[in-house]
FIMARTI-399316 format. One record per residue (C-alpha): residue number from 1; residue in three letters; x, y, z. Coordinates in Angstrom, 2 decimals, always signed. Last residue first. Layout:
! residues N
   pos   code         X         Y         Z
   NUM    ALA         X         Y         Z
...
! end
This chain:
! residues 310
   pos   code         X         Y         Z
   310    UNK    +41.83   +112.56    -39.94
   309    UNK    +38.89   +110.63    -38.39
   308    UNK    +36.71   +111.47    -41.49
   307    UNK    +39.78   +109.88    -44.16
   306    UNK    +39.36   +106.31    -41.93
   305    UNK    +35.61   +106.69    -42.46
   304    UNK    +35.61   +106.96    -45.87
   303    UNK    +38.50   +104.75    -46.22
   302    UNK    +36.54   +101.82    -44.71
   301    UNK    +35.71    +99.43    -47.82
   300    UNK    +39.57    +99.71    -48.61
   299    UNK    +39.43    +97.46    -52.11
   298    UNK    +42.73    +94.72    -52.31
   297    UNK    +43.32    +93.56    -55.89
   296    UNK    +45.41    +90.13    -56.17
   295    UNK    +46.34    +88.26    -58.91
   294    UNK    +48.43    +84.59    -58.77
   293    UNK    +49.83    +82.81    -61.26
   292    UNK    +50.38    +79.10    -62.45
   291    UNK    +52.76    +77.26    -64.77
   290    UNK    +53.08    +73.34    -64.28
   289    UNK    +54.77    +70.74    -63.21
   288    UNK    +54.91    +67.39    -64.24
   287    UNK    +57.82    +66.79    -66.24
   286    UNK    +58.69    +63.59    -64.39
   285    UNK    +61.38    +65.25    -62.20
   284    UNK    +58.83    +67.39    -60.78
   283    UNK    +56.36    +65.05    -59.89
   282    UNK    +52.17    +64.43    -59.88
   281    UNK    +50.52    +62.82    -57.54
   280    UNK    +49.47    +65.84    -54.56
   279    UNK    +46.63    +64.28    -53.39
   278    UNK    +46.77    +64.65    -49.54
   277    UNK    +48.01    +67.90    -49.17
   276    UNK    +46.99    +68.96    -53.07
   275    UNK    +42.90    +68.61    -52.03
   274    UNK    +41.95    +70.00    -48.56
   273    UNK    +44.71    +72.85    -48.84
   272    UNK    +42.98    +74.03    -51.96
   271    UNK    +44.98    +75.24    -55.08
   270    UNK    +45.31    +71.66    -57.02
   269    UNK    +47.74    +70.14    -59.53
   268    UNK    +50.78    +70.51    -57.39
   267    UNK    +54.27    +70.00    -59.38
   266    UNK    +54.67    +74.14    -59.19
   265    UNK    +55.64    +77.04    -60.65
   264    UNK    +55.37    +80.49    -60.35
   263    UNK    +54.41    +83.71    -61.35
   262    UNK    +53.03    +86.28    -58.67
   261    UNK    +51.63    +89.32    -58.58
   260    UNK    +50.75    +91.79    -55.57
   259    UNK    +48.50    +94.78    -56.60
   258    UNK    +47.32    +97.90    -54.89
   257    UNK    +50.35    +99.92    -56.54
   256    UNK    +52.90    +97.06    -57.96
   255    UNK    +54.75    +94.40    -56.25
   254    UNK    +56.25    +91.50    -58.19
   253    UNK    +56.83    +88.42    -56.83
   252    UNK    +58.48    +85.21    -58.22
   251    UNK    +58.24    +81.15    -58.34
   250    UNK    +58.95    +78.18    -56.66
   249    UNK    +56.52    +75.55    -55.76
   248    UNK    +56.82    +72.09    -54.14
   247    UNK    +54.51    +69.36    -53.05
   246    UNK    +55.53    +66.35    -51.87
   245    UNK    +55.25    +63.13    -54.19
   244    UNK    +52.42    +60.78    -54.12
   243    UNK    +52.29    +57.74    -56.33
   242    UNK    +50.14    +56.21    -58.56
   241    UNK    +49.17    +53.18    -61.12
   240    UNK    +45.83    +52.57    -59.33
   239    UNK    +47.69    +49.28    -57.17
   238    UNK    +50.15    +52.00    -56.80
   237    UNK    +47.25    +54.38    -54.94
   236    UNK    +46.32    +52.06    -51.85
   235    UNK    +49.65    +50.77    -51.41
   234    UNK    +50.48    +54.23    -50.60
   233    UNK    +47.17    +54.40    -48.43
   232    UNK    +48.44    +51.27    -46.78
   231    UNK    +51.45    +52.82    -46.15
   230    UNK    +50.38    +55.59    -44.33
   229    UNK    +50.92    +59.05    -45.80
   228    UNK    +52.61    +62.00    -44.30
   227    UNK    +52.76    +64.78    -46.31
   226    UNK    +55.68    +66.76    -47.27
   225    UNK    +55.06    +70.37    -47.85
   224    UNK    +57.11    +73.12    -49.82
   223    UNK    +57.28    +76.70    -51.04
   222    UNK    +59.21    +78.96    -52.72
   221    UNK    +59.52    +82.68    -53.10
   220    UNK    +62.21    +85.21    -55.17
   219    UNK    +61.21    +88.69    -54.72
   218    UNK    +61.09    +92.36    -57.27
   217    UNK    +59.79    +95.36    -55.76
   216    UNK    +63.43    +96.83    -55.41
   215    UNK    +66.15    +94.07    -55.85
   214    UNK    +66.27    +90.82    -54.98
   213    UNK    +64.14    +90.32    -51.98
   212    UNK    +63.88    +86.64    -50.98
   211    UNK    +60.34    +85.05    -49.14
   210    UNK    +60.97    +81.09    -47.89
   209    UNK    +58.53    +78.47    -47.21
   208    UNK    +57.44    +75.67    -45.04
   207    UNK    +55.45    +72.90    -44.63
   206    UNK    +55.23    +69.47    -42.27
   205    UNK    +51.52    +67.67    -43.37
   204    UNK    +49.84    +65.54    -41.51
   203    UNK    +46.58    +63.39    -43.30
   202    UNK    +43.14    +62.24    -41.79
   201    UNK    +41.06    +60.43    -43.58
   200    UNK    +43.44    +58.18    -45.32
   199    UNK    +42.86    +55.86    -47.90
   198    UNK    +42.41    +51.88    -47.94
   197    UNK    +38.76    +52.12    -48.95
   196    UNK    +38.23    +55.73    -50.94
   195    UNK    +38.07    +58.64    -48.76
   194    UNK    +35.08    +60.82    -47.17
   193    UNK    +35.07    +62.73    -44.05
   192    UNK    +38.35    +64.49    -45.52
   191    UNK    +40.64    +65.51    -42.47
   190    UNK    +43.67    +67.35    -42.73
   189    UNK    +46.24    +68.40    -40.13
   188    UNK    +48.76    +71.39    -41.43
   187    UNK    +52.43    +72.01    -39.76
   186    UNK    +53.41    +75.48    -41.46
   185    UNK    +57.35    +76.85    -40.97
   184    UNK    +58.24    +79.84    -42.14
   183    UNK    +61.32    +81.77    -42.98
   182    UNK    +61.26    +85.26    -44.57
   181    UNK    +64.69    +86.69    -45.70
   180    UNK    +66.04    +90.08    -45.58
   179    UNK    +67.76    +90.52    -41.69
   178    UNK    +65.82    +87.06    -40.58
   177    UNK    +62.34    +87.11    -40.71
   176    UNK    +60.34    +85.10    -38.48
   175    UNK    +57.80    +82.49    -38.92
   174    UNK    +55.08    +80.30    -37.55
   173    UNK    +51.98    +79.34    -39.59
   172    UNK    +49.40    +76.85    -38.35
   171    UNK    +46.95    +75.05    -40.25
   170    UNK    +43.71    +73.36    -39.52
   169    UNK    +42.04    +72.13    -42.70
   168    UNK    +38.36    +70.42    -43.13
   167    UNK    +36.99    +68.57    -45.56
   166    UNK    +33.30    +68.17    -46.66
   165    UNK    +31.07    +66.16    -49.43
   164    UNK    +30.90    +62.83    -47.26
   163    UNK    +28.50    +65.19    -44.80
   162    UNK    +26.69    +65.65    -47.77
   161    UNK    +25.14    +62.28    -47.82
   160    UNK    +26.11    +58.96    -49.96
   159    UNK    +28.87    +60.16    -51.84
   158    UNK    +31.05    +57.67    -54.75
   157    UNK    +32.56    +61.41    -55.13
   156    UNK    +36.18    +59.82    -54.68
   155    UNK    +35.54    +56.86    -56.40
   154    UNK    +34.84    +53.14    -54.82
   153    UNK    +31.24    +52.92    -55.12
   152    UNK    +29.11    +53.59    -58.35
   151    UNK    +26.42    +56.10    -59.64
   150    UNK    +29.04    +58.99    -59.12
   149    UNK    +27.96    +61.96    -57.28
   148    UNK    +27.58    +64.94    -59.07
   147    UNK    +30.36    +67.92    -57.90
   146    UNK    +29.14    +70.21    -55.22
   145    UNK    +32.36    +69.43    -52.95
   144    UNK    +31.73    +71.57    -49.54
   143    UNK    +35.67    +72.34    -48.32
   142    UNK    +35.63    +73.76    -44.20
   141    UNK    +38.65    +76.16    -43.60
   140    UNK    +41.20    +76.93    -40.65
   139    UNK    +44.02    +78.75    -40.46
   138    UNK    +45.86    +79.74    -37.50
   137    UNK    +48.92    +82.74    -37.50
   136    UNK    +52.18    +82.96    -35.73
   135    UNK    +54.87    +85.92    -36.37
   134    UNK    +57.55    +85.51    -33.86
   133    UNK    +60.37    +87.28    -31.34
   132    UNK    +57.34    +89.26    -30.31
   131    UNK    +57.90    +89.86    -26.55
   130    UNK    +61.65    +90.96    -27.01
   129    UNK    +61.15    +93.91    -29.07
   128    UNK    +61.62    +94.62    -32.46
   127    UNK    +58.05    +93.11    -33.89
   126    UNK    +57.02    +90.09    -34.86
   125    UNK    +52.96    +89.25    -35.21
   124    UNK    +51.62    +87.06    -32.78
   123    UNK    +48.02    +85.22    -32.61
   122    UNK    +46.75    +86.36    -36.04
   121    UNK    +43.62    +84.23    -36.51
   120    UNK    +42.58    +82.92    -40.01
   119    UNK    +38.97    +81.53    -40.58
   118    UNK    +37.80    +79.84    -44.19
   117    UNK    +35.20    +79.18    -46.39
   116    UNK    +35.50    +76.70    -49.66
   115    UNK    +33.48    +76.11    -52.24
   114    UNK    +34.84    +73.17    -54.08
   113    UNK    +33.42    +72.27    -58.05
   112    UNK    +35.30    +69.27    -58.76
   111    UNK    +37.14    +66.75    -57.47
   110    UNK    +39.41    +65.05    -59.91
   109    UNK    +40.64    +68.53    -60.80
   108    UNK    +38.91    +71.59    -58.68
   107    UNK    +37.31    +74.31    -59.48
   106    UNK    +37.61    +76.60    -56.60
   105    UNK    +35.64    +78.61    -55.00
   104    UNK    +36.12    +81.20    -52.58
   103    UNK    +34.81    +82.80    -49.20
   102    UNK    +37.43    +84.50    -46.54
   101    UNK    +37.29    +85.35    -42.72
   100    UNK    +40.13    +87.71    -41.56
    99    UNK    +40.94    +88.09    -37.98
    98    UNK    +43.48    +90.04    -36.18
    97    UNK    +43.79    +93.57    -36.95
    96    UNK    +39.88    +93.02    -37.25
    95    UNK    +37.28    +91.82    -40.01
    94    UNK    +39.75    +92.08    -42.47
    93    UNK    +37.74    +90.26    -45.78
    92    UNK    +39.08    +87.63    -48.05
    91    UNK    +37.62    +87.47    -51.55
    90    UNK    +38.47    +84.29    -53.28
    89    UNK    +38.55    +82.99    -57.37
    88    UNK    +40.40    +80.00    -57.39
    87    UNK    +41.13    +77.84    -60.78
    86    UNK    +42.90    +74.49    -60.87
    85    UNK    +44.20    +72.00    -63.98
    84    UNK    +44.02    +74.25    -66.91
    83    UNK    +44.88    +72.87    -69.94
    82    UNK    +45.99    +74.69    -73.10
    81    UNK    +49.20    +76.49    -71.43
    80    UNK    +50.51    +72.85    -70.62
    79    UNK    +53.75    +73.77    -72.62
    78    UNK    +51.49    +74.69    -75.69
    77    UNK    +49.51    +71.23    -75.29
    76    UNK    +51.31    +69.50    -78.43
    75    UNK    +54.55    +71.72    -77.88
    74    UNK    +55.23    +69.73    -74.24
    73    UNK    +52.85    +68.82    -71.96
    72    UNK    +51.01    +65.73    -70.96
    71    UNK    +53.59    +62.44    -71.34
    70    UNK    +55.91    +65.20    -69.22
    69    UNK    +56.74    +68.32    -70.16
    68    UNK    +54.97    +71.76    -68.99
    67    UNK    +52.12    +70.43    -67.39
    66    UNK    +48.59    +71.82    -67.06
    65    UNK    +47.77    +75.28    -65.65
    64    UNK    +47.24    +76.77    -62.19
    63    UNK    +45.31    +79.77    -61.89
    62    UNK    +44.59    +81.51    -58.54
    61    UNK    +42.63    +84.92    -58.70
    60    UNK    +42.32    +87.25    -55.62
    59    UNK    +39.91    +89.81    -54.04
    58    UNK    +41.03    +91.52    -51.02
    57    UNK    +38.57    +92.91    -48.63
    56    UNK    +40.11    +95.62    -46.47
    55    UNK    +38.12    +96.36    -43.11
    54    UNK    +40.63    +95.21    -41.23
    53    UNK    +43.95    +95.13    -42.59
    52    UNK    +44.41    +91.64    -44.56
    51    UNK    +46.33    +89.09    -43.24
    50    UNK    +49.94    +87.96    -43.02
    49    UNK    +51.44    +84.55    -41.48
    48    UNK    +51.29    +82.89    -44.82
    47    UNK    +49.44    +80.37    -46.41
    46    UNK    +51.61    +77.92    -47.98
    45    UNK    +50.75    +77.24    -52.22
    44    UNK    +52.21    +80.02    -53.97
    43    UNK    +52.01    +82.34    -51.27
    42    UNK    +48.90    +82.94    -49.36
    41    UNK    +48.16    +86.25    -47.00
    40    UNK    +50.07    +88.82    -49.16
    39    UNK    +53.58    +90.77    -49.15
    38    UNK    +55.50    +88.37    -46.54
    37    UNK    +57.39    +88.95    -43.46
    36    UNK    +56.02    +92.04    -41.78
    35    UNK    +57.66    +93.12    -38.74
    34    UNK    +55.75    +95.16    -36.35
    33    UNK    +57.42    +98.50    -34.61
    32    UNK    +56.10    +98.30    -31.17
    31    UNK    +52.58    +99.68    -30.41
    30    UNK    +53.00   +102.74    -27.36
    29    UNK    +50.79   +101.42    -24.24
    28    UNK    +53.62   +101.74    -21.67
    27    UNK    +54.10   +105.59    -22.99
    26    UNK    +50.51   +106.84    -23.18
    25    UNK    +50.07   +105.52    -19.68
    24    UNK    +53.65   +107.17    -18.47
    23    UNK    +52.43   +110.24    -20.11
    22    UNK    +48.99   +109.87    -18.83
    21    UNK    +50.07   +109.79    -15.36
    20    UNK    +52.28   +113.06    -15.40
    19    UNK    +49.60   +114.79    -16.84
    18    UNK    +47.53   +113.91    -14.01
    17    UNK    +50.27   +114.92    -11.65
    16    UNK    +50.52   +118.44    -13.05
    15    UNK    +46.93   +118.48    -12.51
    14    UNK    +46.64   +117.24     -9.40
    13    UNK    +49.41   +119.88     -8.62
    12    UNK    +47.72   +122.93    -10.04
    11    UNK    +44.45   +121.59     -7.73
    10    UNK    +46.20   +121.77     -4.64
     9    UNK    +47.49   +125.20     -5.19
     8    UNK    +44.05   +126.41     -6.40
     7    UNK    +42.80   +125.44     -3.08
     6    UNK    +45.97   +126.75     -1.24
     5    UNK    +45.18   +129.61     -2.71
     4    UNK    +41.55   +129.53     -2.09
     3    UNK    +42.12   +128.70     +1.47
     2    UNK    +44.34   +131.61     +1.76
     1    UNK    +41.85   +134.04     +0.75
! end
């Protein structure tokens, strides 16, 4: 009989210290309270440090128009509202808390017809703690151009193979919010495997951008990037009667149930990464900007099976 009690005995304080143990487990593996710094993945023309939840799939619509003012805009073209300059039509899919893939095309302006796919990587996402003073984020995408090639050299689809049809972007996002305000810095490396003679294949671009609540769903957001050109490649486009000028978007955000919309504007022509950071020829103070908005529509593909494990 006493074995059995001081069997039962033993056992009662396994258990007791088994409990113990999983409440210091469940403790040190408790999630910190994560910081989110902007409402969508892509801004107006920065991608952002966000993704999409996994298994969301977000479908979004990019439209940029044709200038405002400028030798191109004004009354004549409705304040650039008859031209359009870029469209993007994307889906971009969470395939884990940290990695969305995404598919789009795009149609382009002196390059047309881009289908673009594309990796983003959460590395870090803020939180209140000390081990997540910072949101960071990759992006990378691959640009296929399907656009005829031209029957002379010297243009930018003067292609010979389809490995001249691709670009590539590598992009990383760092940023923290401070109190209200998003800050974000995004230092972007492109590389076109085709270029006109004197151009640049490979371009570095310094961005950053800026999120501002106002007042209840209602933010002001801007954008900007200055690329790095060489100065033969500015040489390059003056002799053609051009000039690059950094790229620079302000706008607003509204949030509504399921959707994120923005209006804004911007001296960019083009949507894709592979195109405005090295192309961007248009300027501000010239008239040259445009109106553009963005649409987004996320779809939970999961919810079944999230509402089963409630």
């Amino acid at each position: 009989m006493r074995k059995i009690s001081g069997l039962l005995l033993l056992m009662t304080g396994f258990n007791g210290f088994s409990q113990q143990i999983d409440s210091s487990s469940t403790n040190q593996v408790k999630e910190p309270d994560y910081v989110w710094l902007f409402s969508a993945p892509k801004l107006i023309n920065a991608n952002t440090v966000e993704l999409i939840p996994a298994g969301v799939l977000e479908f979004k619509v990019t439209h940029n128009f044709g200038d405002i003012a400028g030798d191109f805009g004004g009354i004549e073209n409705f304040f650039g509202l008859d031209n359009v300059t870029d469209v993007r039509i994307g889906f971009q899919y969470g395939l884990s808390k940290r990695v969305n893939i995404s598919a789009a095309r795009a149609k382009g302006a002196s390059l047309q017809q881009l289908y673009e796919l594309g990796l983003k990587y959460r590395l870090m996402q803020q939180a209140n703690d000390a081990k997540h003073p910072f949101s960071i984020a990759l992006f990378g995408n691959i640009v296929a151009c399907a656009m005829e090639a031209a029957d002379t050299s010297g243009k930018e689809n003067s292609f010979q193979d389809f490995s001249d049809r691709l670009s590539q972007t590598l992009q990383v996002m760092i940023g923290r919010r401070f109190g209200k305000i998003s800050l974000q810095l995004n230092p972007t490396v492109v590389h076109r495997n085709y270029v006109i003679e004197g151009d640049d294949n490979t371009i570095f671009a310094l961005g950053g951008a800026v999120r501002l609540p106002v007042v209840g769903k209602f933010s002001i957001i801007a954008d900007y990037f200055h690329s790095f050109h060489s100065q033969q490649s500015k040489d390059t486009y003056k002799t053609m009667g051009m000039e690059f000028y950094d790229a620079l978007g302000v706008g607003v955000e509204f949030l509504t149930e399921g959707h994120v919309f923005y209006l804004n504007f911007t001296n960019a022509t083009e949507i894709l990464e592979n195109r405005f950071i090295p192309r961007t020829v248009t300027s501000w103070s010239k008239g040259q900007f445009r109106w553009g908005f963005t649409i987004s529509r996320d779809f939970d593909l999961m919810w079944k099976k999230r509402n089963k494990q409630k």
